[in-house]
C-alpha positions as CSV (number, residue, x, y, z in Angstrom):
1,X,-80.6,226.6,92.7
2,X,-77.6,227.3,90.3
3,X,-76.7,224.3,88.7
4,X,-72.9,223.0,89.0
5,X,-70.7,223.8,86.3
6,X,-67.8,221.0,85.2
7,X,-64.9,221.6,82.5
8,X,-64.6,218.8,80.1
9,X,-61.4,218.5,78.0
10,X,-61.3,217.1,74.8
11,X,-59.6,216.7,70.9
12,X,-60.1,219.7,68.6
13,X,-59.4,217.0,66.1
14,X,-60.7,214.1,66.7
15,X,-63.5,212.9,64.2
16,X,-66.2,212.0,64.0
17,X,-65.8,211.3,68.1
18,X,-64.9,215.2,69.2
19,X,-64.0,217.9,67.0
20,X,-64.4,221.7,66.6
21,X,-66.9,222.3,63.9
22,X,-66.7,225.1,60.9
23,X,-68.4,227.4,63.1
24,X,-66.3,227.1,66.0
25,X,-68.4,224.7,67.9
26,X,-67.3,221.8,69.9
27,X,-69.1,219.0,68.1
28,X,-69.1,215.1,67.6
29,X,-70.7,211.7,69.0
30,X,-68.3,212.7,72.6
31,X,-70.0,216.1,72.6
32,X,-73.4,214.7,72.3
33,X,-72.9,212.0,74.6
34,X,-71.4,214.5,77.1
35,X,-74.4,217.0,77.1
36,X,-77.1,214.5,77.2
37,X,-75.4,213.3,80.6
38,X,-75.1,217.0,81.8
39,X,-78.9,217.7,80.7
40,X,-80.1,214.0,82.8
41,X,-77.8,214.5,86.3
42,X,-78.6,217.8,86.3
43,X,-74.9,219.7,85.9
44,X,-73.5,222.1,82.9
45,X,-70.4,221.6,81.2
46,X,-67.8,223.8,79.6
47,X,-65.5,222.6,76.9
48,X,-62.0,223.1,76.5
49,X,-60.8,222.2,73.0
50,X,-57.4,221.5,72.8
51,X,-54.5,218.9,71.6
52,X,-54.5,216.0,73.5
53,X,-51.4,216.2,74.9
54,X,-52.6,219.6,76.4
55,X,-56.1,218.0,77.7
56,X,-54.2,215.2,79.2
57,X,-52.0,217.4,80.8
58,X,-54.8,220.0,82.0
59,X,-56.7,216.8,83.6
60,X,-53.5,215.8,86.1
61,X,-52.7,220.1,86.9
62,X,-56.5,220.4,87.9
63,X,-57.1,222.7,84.8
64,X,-59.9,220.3,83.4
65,X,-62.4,217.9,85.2
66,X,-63.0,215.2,83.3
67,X,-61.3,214.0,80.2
68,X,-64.7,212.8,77.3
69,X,-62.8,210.3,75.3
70,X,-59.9,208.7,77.4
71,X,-58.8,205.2,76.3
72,X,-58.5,202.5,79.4
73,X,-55.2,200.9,80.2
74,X,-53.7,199.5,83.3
75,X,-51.0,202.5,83.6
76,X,-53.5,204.7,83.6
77,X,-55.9,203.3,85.8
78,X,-53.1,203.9,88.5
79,X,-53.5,207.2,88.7
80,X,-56.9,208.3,86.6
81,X,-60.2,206.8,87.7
82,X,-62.7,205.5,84.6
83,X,-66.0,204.8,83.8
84,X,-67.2,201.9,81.8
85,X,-66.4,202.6,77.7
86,X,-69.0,204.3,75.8
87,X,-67.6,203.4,72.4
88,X,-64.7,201.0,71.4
89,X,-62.0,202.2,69.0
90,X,-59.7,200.1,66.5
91,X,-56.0,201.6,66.1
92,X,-54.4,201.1,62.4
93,X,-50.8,201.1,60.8
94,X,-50.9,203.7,57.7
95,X,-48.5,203.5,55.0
96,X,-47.3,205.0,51.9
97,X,-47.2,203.8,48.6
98,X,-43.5,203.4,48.6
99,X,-43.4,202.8,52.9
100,X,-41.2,199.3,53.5
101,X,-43.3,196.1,53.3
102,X,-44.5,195.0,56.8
103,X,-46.8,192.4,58.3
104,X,-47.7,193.2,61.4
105,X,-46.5,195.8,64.1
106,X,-43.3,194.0,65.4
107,X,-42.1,194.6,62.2
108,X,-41.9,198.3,63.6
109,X,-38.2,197.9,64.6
110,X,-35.9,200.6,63.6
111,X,-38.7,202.5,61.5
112,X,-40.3,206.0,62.1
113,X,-43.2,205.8,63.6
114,X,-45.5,208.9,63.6
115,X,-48.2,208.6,66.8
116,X,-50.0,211.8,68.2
117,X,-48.3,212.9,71.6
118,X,-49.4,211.4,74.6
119,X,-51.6,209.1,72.9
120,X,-52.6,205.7,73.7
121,X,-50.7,204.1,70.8
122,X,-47.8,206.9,71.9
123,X,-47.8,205.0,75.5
124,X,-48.4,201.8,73.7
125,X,-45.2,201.5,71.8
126,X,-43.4,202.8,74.9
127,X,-44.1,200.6,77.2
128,X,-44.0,197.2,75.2
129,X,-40.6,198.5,73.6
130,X,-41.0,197.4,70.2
131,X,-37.5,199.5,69.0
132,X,-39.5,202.1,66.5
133,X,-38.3,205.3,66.5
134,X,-40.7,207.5,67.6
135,X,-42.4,210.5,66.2
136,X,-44.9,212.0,68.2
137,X,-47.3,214.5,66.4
138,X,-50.1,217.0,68.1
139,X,-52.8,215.9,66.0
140,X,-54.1,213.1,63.9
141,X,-54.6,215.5,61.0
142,X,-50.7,216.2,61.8
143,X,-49.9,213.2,61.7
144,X,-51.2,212.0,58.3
145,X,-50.0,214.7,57.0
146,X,-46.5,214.5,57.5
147,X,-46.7,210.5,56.2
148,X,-48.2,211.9,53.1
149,X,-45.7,214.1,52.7
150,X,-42.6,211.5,53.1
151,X,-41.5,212.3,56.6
152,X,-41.8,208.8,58.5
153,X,-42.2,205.3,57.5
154,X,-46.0,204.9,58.9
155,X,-48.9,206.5,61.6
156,X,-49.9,204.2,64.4
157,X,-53.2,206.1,65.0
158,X,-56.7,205.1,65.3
159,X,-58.5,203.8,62.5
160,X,-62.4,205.4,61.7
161,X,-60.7,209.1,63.0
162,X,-58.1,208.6,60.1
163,X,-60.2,207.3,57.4
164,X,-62.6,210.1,58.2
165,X,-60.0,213.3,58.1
166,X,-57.9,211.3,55.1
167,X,-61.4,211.7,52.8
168,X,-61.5,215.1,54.4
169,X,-58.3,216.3,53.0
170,X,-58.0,214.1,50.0
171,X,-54.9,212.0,50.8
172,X,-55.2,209.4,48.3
173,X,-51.1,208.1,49.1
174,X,-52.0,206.9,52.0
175,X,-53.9,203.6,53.5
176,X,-54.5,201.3,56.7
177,X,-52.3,198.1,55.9
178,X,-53.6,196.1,59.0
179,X,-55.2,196.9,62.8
180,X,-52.1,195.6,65.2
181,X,-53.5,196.3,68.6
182,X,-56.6,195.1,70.2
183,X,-59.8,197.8,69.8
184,X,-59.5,200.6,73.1
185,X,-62.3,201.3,74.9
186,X,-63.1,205.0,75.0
187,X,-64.7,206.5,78.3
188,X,-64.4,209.4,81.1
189,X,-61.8,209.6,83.3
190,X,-61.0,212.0,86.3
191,X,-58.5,212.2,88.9
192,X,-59.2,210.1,92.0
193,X,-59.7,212.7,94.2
194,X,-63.2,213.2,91.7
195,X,-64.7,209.7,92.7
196,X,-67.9,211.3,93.1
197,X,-68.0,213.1,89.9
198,X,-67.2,210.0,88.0
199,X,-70.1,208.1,90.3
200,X,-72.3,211.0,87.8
201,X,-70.8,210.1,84.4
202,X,-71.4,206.4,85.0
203,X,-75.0,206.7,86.3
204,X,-75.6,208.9,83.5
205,X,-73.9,206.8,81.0
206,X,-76.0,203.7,82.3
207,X,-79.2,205.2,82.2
208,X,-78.5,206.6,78.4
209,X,-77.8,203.1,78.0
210,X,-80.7,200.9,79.3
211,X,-83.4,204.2,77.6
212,X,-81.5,203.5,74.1
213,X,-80.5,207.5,74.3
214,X,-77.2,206.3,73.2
215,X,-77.7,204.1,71.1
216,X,-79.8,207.2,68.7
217,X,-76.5,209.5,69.6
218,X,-73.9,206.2,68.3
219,X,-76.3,205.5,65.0
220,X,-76.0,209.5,64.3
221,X,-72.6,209.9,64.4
222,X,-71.0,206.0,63.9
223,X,-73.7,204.5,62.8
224,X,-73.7,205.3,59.0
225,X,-70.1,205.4,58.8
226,X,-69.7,201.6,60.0
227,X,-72.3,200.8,57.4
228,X,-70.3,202.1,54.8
229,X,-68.3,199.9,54.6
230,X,-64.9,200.5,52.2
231,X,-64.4,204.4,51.6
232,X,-65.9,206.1,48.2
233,X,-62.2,206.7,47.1
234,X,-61.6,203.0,47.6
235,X,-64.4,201.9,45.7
236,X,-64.4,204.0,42.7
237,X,-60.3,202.4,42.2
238,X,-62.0,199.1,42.5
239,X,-64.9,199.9,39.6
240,X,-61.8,200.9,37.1
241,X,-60.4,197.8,37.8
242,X,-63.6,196.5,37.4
243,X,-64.4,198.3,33.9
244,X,-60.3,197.4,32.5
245,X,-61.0,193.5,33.4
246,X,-64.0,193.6,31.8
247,X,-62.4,194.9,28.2
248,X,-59.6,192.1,29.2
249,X,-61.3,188.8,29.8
250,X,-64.6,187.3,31.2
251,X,-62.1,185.4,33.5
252,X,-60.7,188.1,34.9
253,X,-64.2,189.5,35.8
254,X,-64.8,186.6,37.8
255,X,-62.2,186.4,39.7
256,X,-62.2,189.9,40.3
257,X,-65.9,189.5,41.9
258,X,-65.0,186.8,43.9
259,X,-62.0,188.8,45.3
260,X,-64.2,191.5,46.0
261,X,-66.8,189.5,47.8
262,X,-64.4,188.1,50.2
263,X,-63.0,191.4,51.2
264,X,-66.6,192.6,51.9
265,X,-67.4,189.1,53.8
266,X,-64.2,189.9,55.8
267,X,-65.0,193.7,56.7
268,X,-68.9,192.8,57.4
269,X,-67.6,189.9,60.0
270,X,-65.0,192.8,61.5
271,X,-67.9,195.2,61.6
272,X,-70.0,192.4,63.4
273,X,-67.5,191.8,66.2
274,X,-66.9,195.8,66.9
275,X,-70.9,196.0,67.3
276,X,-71.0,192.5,69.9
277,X,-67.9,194.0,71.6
278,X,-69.9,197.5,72.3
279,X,-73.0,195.8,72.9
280,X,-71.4,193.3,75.7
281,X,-69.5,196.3,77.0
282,X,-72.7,198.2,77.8
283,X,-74.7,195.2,79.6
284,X,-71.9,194.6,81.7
285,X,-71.8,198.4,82.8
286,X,-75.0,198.5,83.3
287,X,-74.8,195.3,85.0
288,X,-71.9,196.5,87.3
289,X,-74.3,199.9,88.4
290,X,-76.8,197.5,89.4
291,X,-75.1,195.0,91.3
292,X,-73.1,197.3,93.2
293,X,-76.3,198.8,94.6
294,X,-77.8,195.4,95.9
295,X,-74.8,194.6,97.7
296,X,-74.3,197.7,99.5
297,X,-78.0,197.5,100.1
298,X,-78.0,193.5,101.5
299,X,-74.5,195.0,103.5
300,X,-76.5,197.2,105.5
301,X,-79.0,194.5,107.4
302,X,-76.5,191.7,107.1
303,X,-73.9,194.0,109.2
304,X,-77.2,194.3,111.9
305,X,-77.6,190.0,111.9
306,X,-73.9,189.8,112.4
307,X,-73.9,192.4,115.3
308,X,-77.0,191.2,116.9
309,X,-76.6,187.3,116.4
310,X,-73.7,186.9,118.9
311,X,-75.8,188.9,121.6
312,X,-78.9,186.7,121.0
313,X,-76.6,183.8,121.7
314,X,-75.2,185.6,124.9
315,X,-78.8,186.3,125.8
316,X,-80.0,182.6,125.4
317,X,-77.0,181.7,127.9
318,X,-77.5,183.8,130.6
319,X,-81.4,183.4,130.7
320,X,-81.3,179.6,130.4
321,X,-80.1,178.8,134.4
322,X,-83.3,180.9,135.2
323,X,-85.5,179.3,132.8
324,X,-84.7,175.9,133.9
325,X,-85.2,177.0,138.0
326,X,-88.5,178.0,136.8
327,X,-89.3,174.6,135.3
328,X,-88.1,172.8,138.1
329,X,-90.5,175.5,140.2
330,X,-93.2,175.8,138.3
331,X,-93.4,172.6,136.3
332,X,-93.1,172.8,132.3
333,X,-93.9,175.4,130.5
334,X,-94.6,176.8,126.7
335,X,-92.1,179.5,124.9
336,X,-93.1,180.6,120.9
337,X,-96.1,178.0,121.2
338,X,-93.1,175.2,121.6
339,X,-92.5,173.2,125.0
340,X,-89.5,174.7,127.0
341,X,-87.1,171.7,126.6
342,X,-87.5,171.4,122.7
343,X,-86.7,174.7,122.8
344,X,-83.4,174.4,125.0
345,X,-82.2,171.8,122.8
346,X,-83.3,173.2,119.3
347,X,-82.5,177.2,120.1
348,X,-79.0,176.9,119.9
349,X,-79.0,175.0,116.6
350,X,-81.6,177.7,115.3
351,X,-78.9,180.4,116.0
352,X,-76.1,178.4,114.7
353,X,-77.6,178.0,111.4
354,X,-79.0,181.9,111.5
355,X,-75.1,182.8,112.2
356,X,-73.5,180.6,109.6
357,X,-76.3,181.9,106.9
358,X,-75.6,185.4,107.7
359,X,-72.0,184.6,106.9
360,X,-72.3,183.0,103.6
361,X,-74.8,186.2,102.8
362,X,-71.7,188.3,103.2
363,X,-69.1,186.1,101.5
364,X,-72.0,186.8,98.7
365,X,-72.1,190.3,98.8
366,X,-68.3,190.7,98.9
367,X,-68.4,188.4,95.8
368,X,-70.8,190.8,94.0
369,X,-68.9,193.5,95.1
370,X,-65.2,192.2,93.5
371,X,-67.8,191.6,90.1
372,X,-69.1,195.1,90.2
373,X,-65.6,197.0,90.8
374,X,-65.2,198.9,87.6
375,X,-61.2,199.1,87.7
376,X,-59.2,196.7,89.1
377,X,-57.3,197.3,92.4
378,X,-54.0,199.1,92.1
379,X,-51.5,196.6,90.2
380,X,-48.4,197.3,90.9
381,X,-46.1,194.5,93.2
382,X,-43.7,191.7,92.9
383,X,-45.3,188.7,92.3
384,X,-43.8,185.3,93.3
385,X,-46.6,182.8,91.3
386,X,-44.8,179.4,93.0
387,X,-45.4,180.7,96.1
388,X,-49.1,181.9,95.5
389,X,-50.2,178.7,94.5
390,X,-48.7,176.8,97.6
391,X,-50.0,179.2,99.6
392,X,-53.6,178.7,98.1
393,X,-52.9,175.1,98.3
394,X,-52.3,175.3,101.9
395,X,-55.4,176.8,102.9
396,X,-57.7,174.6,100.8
397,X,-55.7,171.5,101.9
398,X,-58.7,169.7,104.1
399,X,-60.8,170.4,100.8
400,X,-58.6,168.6,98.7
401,X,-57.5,166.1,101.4
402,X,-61.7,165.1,101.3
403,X,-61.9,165.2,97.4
404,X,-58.9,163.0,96.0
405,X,-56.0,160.9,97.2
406,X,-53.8,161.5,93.6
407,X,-53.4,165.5,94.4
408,X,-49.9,166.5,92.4
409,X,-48.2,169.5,92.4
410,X,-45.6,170.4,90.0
411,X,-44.0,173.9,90.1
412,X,-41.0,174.9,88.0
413,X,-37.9,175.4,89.9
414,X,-36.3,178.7,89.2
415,X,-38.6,181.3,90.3
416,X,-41.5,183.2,88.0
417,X,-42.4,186.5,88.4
418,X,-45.4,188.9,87.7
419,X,-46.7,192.6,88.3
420,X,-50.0,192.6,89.8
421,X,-51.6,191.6,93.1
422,X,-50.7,188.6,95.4
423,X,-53.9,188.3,97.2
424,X,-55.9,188.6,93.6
425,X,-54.0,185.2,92.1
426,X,-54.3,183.3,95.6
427,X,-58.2,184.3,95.3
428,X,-58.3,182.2,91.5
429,X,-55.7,179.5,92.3
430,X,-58.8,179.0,95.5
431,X,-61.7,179.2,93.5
432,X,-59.8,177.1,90.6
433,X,-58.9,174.3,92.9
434,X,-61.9,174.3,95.0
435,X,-64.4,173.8,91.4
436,X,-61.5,170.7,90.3
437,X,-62.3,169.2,94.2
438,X,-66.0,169.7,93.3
439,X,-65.9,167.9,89.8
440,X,-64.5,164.6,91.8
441,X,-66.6,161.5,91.7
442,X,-64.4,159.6,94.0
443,X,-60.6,159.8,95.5
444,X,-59.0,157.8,93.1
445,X,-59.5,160.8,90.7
446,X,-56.2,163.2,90.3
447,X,-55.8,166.1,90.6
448,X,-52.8,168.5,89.0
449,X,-51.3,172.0,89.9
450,X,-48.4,173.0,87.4
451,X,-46.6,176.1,86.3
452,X,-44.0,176.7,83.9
453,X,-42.2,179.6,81.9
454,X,-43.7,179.6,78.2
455,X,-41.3,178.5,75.4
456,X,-40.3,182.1,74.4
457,X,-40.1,183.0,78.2
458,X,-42.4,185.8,77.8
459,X,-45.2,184.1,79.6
460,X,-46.2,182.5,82.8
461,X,-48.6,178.9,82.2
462,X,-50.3,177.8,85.1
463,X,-53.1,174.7,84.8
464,X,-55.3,173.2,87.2
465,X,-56.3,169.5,85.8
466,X,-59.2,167.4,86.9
467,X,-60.2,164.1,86.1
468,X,-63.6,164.5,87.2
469,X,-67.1,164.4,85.4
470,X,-66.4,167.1,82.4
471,X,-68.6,169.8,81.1
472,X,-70.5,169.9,78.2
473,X,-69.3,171.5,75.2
474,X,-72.4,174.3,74.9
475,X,-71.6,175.3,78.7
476,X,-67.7,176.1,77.9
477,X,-68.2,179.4,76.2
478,X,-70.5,180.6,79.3
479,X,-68.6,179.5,82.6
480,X,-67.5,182.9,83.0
481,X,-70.6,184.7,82.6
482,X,-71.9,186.6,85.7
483,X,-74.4,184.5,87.9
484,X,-74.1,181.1,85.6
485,X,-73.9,178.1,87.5
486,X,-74.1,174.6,87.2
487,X,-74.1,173.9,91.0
488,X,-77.1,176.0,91.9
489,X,-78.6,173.6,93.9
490,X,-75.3,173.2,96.1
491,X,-75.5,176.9,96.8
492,X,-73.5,178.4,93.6
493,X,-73.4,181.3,92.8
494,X,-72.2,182.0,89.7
495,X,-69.5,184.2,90.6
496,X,-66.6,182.9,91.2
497,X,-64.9,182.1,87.4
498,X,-66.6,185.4,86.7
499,X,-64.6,187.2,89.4
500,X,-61.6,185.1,88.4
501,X,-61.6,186.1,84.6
502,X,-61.9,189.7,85.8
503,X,-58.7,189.3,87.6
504,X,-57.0,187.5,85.1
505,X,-58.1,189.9,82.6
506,X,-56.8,193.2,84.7
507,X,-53.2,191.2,84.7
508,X,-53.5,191.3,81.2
509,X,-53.6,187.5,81.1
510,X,-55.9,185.3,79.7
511,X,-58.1,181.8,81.1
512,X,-58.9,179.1,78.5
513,X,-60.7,175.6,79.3
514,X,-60.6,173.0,77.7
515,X,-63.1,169.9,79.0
516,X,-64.1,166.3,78.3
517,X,-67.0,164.4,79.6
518,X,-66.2,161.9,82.2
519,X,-62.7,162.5,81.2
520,X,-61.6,165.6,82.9
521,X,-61.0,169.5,82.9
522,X,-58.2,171.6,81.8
523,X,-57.8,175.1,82.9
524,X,-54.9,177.1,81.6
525,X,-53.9,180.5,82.5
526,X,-51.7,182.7,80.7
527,X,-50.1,185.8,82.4
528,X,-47.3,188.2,81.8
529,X,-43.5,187.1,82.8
530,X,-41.6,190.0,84.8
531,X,-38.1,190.2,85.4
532,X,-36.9,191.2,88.4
């Protein structure tokens, strides 16, 4: 049989992650990673080198497939569907000699920028309106070449690619002065109308994952260059410094040293963080494969219990009137090895308990399945947060009403606003307030709901406060890790702050706690302000 063929579109120039080689090759770590997925699912591929701008473009006209080295973002997600990252890349401003002294990117206002078109750090500065003036370029070779030749102020573009094609071409004006934007996580994406293709690419990704595969294909191509540490040209300015401060002064050697230690002590600890953000990435996408195939697999017999329960129950009603004329008849009698009126008074419990069990299995599974969801849902809507959270408190009133007589609840007045998903915040202000009801010893205890508009009014700050028993300060860091509980034996699962940070993560907000024992719990949530 005549295996599929797919077209993959990618960056002529993107190295070391896709590039065309001197012999007119597609080539790079992308590549590799690509065709070691085709050769394991059993498909071929077909390249289509290009600008990215053009490969972008070719993915939404139907031209291309599937794009090899998309970075995430929420805008994106809205209309391209991702797999989980395969690699993790850090975006860089790069200056000139003589380029205007700057400390970070907000600094950016009213200078040319130069970004390549339609990238990420293109859409970036865009969207968060930051006031640079724009200059998009096709290429990341393009693009440091114009800065080295004086035509903008300074490249937002990503990092290792630029380093890598600056040695190439022997730019020595030019240099990274800082990393301003949080790493991006590189993947494949395809329309949504491809969900099945994408199913293939994260399979294969997994599998490549779990067999170490990927790992040989990151070491080959990354690997060396992360090790590496500052660049040669770097280094050899550094040894003449070196050799002029050692015909100045034994003083001035030793200060120099210690400089230089400290600038290898801070690129080893950035080098560190890159590798634990990659390796986290990959156990929770392989983690994500797996858990999405037990719960559709538990959905199946859990659907038949729920089905069938309610007809057992029906059954057990319309044959008791008969049962009990045959007693009166025929005297008692045995059913399952039990006397017929333990079992008319214990059967009905039995199928109680079998029915709420079957439910909590599917609150479970539907739990596992909001973990496993590789994007979030579509975020898009008018958010009113005041009237989310008394909404959520109104459904877990009797919970709260059982846990604490000192419940407060202090919203802001004017109203606050955010993009995303009313049902998603209404599902963490639940699972929030239900875990501050749980850490009550007695109703004397309080309990505090708040919101308010940060100081710069750029932020919404919502906190659910407890004075309840505390956690310890080793358990902090993992309350949000998949499956980690301390309520096990109360039938926790370990899923709902996990769930919760997801959600609060694809608002691009953030969830901090802060905790005492026997004092109390503090968590805050940070999420984006919109303006009507």
């Amino acid at each position: 049989m005549k295996k599929p063929v797919f077209i993959i579109g990618a960056d002529h120039s993107y190295p070391p992650y896709e590039f065309v080689n001197k012999y007119g090759e597609p080539d790079g770590y992308n590549v590799e990673l690509t065709l070691a997925i085709a050769d394991l699912m059993g498909f071929e591929v077909e390249f289509r080198m290009s600008d990215w701008k053009t490969a972008l473009k070719g993915l939404y006209q139907g031209d291309v497939d599937v794009l090899q080295g998309i970075a995430y973002s929420v805008i994106r997600a809205q209309t391209i569907l991702f797999s989980p990252p395969h690699s993790i890349v850090n975006q860089s401003i790069f200056a000139r000699d003589d380029s205007p002294k700057i400390a970070d990117i907000s600094m950016l206002s009213g200078k040319e920028v130069i970004v390549q078109n339609a990238s990420i750090m293109h859409e970036y500065l865009v969207n968060e309106d930051i006031g640079a003036i724009i200059v998009p370029a096709p290429t990341h070779l393009e693009a440091l070449r114009q800065l080295a030749a004086g035509k903008s102020d300074f490249a937002l573009i990503a990092n290792l690619p630029s380093l890598y094609l600056t040695k190439e071409m022997g730019l020595n004006n030019i240099y990274p002065i800082g990393s301003p934007v949080q790493g991006q996580r590189l993947g494949y994406g395809v329309l949504p109308k491809n969900e099945e293709l994408i199913s293939r690419f994260t399979e294969g990704l997994a599998i490549l994952k779990n067999t170490g595969r990927q790992q040989e294909i990151y070491e080959k191509w990354l690997g060396s260059l992360e090790k590496k540490g500052l660049p040669w040209d770097i280094i050899a300015q550094i040894a003449g410094i070196a050799v002029s401060l050692l015909l100045l002064s034994l003083v001035g050697i030793v200060v120099w040293n210690s400089m230089l230690r400290k600038e290898v002590e801070k690129r080893s600890s950035q080098i560190h963080q890159q590798q634990q953000q990659l390796i986290q990435a990959d156990k929770m996408a392989s983690l994500g494969v797996l858990v999405s195939g037990v719960a559709h697999e538990i959905n199946n017999p859990t659907g038949l219990l729920m089905l069938n329960l309610p007809l057992l129950k029906e059954a057990w009603v319309d044959a008791l009137p008969k049962l009990e004329a045959h007693a009166e008849e025929h005297g008692e009698f045995k059913l399952a090895g039990l006397s017929f009126n333990r079992i008319k008074q214990e059967l009905p419990y039995l199928l109680d308990e079998m029915d709420q069990g079957t439910i909590r299995i599917r609150n479970i599974v539907n739990d596992l399945k909001d973990f496993a969801r590789s994007e979030p849902d579509e975020i898009k809507q008018e958010v009113d947060v005041n009237k989310v959270i008394q909404t959520a408190v109104r459904l877990v009133d009797k919970s709260i009403r059982s846990a604490t007589d000192e419940f407060d609840l202090k919203l802001q007045n004017n109203h606050l606003f955010i993009m995303g998903s009313a049902q998603r915040i209404e599902q963490v202000m639940i699972n929030l307030i239900i875990n501050a009801c749980d850490a009550l010893e007695n109703k004397t205890q309080r309990i505090r709901v708040s919101s308010k508009l940060s100081v710069d009014q750029t932020r919404i700050i919502i906190k659910v406060e407890d004075q309840g028993s505390g956690i310890d300060d080793a358990l902090l860091s993992r309350l949000t890790d998949p499956f980690f509980t301390t309520k096990r034996e109360q039938g926790g699962t370990g899923l709902g702050l996990s769930v919760s940070a997801s959600i609060v993560q694809a608002h691009e907000g953030s969830m901090k706690f802060d905790s005492v024992k026997q004092v109390g719990t503090t968590v805050t949530i940070s999420l984006p302000c919109y303006m009507p």
